[in-house]
N, C-alpha and C positions, 0 to 999 in steps of 0.2 A: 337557568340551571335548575338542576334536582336537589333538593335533599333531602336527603331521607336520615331523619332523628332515629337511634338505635339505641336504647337504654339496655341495660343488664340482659333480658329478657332477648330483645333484637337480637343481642351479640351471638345466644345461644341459639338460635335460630337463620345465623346465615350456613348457607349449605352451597355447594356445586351440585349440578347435574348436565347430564349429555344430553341432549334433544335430536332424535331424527328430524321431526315436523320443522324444529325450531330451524336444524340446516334447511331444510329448506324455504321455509320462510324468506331467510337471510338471501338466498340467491335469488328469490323472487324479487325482493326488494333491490337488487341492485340491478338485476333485468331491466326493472322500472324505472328508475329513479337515473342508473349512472352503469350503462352495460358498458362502458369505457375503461372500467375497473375491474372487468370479467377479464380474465386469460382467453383468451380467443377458441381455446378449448369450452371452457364451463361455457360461453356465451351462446354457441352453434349448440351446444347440447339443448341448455335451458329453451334456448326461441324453438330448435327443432320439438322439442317435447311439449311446447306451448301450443305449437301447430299444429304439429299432428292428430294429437288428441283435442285439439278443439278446445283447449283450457281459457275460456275468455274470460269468463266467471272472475275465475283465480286470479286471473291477471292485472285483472281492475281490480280487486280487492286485494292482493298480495303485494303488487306494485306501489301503492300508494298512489298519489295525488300530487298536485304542484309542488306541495310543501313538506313530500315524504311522509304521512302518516298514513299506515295500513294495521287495520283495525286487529288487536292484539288476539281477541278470540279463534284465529287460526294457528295463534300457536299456545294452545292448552300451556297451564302450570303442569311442571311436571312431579306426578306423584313419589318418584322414586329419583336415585342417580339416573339410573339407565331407564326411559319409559322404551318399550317397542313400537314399530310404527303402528301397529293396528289399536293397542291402548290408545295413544293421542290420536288417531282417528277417528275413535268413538267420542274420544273427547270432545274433537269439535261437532258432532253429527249430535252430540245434545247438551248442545251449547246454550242455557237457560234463554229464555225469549228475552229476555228483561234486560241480559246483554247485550244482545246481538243489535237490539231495535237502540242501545243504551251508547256503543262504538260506533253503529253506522250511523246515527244521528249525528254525530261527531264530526263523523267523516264529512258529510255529508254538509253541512251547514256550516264548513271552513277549516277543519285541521288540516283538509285535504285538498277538496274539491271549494277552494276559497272562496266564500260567499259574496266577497269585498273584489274578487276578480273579473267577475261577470260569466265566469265559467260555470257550465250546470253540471250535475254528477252525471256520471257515464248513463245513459239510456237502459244500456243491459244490467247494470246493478238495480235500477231502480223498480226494474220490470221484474227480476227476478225477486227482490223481497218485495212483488206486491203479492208474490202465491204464499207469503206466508214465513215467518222468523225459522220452524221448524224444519219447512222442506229449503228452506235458504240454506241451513245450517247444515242439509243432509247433503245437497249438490255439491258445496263446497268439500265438504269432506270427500265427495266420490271425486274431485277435480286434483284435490292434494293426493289423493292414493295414487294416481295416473301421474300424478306428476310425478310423486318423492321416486316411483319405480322406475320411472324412465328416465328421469335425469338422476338421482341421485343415487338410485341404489348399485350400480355398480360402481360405484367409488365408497360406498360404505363402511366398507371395512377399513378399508385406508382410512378413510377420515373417523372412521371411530377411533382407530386404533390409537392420532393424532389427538383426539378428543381427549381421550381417556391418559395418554401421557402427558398433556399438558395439567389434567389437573390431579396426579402423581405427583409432579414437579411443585404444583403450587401447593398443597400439602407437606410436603418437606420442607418448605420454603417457612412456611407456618411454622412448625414442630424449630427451625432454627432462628427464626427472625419473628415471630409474630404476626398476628394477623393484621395490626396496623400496617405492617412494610407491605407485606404481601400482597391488600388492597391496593395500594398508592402505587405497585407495579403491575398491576392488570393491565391497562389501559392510559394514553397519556392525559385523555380527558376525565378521569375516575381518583378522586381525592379521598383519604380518609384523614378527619379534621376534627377535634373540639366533640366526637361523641358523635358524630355526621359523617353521614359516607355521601360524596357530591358529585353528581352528576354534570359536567361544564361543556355548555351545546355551545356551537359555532359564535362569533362574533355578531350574526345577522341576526339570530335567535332571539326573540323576547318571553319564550316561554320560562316560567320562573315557576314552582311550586314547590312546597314545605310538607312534609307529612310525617308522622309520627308510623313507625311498623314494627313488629314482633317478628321479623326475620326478612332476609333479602337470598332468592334465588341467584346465581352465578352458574352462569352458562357460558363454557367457550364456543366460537365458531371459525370457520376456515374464511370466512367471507364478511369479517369484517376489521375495519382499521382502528375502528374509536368505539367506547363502551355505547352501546344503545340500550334506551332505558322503557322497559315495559311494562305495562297492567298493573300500575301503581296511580291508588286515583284518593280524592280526601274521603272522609267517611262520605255515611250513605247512597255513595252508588250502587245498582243493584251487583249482585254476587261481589261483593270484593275478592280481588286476588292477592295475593302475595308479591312484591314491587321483584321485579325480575330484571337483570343486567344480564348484557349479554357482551362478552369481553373479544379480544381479538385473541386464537389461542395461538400459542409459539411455532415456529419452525417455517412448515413451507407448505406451498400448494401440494393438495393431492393427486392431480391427475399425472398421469404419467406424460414425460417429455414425448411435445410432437413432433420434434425431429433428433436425430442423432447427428453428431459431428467427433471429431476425434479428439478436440479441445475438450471438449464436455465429460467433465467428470463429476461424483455427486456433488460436491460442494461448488461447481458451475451450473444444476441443473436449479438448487436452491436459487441461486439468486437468480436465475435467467426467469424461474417462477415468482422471486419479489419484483419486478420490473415490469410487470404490466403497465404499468403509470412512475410518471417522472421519482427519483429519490436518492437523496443524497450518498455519499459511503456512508455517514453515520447512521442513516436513519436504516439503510441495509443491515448496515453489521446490529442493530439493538434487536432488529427484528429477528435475526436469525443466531443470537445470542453467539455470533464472534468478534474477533477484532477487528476496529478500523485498517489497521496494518493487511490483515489478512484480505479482508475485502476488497482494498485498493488493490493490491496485487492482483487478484482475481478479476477484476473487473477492467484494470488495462489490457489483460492477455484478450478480454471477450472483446473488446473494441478494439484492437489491431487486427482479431479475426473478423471486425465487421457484424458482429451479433447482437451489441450493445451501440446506441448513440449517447452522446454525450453535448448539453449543450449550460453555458452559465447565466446562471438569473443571482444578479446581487455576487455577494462572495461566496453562492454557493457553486458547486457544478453537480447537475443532476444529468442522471443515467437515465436507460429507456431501453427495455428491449426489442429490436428492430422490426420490422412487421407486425408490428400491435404484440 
């Protein structure tokens, strides 16, 4: 687990913000890692836009490694609520050396590419930062530009839109309940406890670190389930960052539905977009902030019409939307 110690000082320094770069980070990262979890839509985009433009670079480096770490320097801290995409492009294109050589050392000698596996780092990573941290940092950025335009930027608006109300909502949420409630309902892996805001990684997980910050970034995004915790490290690493979470934000996919039917109405199209992967009525209805009552309903009309599967593990019964 994470924690990050937040005295007085911290308190007044936790902030939200929107990240273009950060989305797509995030769909890189599940490209890589778990395209099982992609809606069959974002999947065919992401790999198409990988292709096409020859994004290999990115792909080993945004992807991560066996063990899911991809090195945070592609996705800049962001200066403002709203950075635009070319600000955090620049960001990474001069991304201090002392970084870059500082995460991909990282990577490279077991967060990722585990050293204790027998696996060596990708051949193309390695080739490309032997021309240098500077021009590593510049390709990368021309690799994210090509990328965020082709795959991401036409759902942008949408998904900002989604961005930007989710953390509306978490802001009034504050102004009625306080910032402790508010924390401890981000995310169901994200605790705030005793003066510590905790970060709680998987069961398998033995990573564990303590560090003391003067504020914590908060970032929603559309592409993820459980808080992921970034570019928070102990003192004197080079450039330190600001410890950056990045939370699952409310509601639903943005892409628009890829098929129509006559059963499907908006509140069928949400959950036909939760249902990429197996999930209970309850964990539906938290996620799309209705009722259990409501969702069951909805969800036997979609499985009598055949668009939902349903099968049970334990006393649960998990759902699935039919053709990935």
């Amino acid at each position: 687990m994470i924690r990050i110690r937040l005295g007085s000082r911290g308190l007044g320094g936790v902030r939200f913000a929107v990240s273009p770069v950060g989305s797509a980070k995030d769909l890189l990262r599940l490209v890589g890692d778990s395209p099982g979890t992609l809606t069959p839509a974002w999947r065919a985009r992401a790999t198409e836009a990988l292709t096409r433009h020859r994004l290999g670079l990115l792909a080993v480096v945004g992807g991560g490694g066996p063990l899911g770490y991809a090195p945070d320097f592609i996705r800049p801290e962001p200066p403002a609520f709203l950075t635009d995409i070319d600000t955090a492009l620049h960001q990474i294109a001069t991304t201090p050396r002392e970084r870059i050589r500082y995460e991909l050392e990282g990577a490279v000698n077991g967060h990722a590419w585990d050293a204790g596996s027998g696996r060596p780092a990708p051949t193309r990573l390695l080739r490309a930062l032997d021309r240098g941290e500077e021009r590593f940092a510049h390709r990368l950025a021309d690799e994210m530009s090509r990328f965020w335009h082709a795959a991401l930027e036409p759902s942008w608006p949408a998904i900002r839109a989604r961005l930007e109300a989710d953390v509306a909502a978490r802001a009034s949420e504050i102004v009625r309940c306080g910032l402790g409630e508010t924390l401890n309902g981000l995310a169901p892996n994200l605790e705030w406890r005793d003066g510590e805001l905790v970060v709680h990684f998987r069961a398998e997980s033995i990573h564990q670190l303590t560090l003391e910050a003067d504020g914590v970034i908060l970032t929603p995004s559309v592409f993820v389930d459980w808080a992921l915790f970034c570019a928070g490290e102990p003192p004197g690493v080079p450039a330190p960052r600001t410890p950056l979470i990045v939370y699952p934000a409310a509601q639903v996919d943005c892409v628009p539905p890829e098929r129509e039917h006559a059963l499907i109405g908006a509140t069928r199209q949400k959950l036909l977009a939760e249902l990429g992967q197996p999930r209970t009525t309850t964990e539906v209805a938290r996620r799309l902030y209705l009722s259990p009552a409501t969702v069951s309903y909805h969800l036997q009309i979609l499985h009598r019409a055949g668009l939902v599967s349903r099968a049970r593990r334990s006393r649960e019964v998990l759902y699935q939307r039919t053709g990935g």
